[in-house]
Each structure stands twice: as C-alpha cells, then as structure tokens.
C-alpha positions as CSV (number, residue, x, y, z in Angstrom):
1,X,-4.8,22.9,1.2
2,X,-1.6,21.1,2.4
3,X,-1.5,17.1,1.6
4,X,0.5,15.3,4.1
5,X,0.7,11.6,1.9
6,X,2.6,9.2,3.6
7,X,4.1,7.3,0.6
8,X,4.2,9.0,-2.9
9,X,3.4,7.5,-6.8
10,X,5.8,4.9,-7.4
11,X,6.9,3.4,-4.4
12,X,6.7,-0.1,-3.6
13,X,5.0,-1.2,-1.0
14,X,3.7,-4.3,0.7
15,X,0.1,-5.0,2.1
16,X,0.4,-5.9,5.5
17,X,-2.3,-8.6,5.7
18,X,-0.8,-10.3,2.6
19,X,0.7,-13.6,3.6
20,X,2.7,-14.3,0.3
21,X,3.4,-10.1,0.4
22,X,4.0,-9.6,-3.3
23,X,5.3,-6.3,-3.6
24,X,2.8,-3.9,-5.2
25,X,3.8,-0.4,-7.1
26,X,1.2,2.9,-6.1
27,X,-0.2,4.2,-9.2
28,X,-2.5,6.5,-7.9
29,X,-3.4,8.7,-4.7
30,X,-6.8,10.0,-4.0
31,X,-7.3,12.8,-1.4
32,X,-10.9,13.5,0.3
33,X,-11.8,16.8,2.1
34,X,-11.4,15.1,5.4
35,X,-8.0,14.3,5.2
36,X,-8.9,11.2,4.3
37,X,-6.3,9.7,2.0
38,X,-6.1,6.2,-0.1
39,X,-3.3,4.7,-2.3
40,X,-4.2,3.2,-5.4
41,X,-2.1,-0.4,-5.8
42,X,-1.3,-2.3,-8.6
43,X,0.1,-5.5,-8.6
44,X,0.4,-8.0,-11.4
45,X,-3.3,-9.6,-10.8
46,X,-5.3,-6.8,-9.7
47,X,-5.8,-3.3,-8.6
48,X,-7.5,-1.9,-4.7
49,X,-7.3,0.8,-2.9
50,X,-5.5,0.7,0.3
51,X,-5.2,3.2,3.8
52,X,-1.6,4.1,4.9
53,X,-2.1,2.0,8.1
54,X,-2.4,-1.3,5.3
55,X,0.5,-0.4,3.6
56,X,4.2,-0.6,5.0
57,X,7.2,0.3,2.6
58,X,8.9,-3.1,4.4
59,X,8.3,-6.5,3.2
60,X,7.2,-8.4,6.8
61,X,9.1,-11.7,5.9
62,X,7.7,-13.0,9.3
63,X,4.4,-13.3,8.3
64,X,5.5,-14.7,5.0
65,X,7.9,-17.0,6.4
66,X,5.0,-18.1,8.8
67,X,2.2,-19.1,6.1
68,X,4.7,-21.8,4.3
C-alpha cells in the first residue's frame, strides 16, 4: 500500500471555511481502503476531522480580514 498524505502529524494548518482561522495542529491521520484520507485537528476548543481540500497550510487573511 503506498499512502500519498498531503500534510503530515504536526503541521499547522488552517480550516478554510473558518472566518476567525485559528490555526489548528494535526494530531492524527486516518487512511481508508479507498484512498480516502482524513486529518484529525485539534485546536484549543475542540477536535474534527477534516479532508485535504478543507485544510490549507496558509492562513487566508482575506477571509479573516473580511468577517471583522
């Protein structure tokens, strides 16, 4: 089996739908059969899984700088 993980345990990374985008620290990576790959986040309130499309290793200070 070869995993092709687009980010790796420990990296921070930034939810892309997340208007304050709070930067958030991978803590776990789960692999399906399918290819099919999520990334465990944990921030200081919670913890979700997320897809690589969600997740972007940039802060987006546009959409930030747009919800103030």
């Amino acid at each position: 089996m070869e995993i092709n993980n687009k980010f790796n345990i420990g990296d921070v990374v930034y939810i892309k739908t997340d208007v304050e985008q709070k930067p958030n620290i991978i803590i776990c990576i789960k692999v399906y059969s399918d290819d099919f790959y999520t990334y465990n986040l944990n921030s200081p309130t919670d913890s979700n899984d997320y897809r690589d499309y969600e997740i972007s290793k940039e802060e987006d200070k546009l959409i930030k700088v747009n919800n103030y």
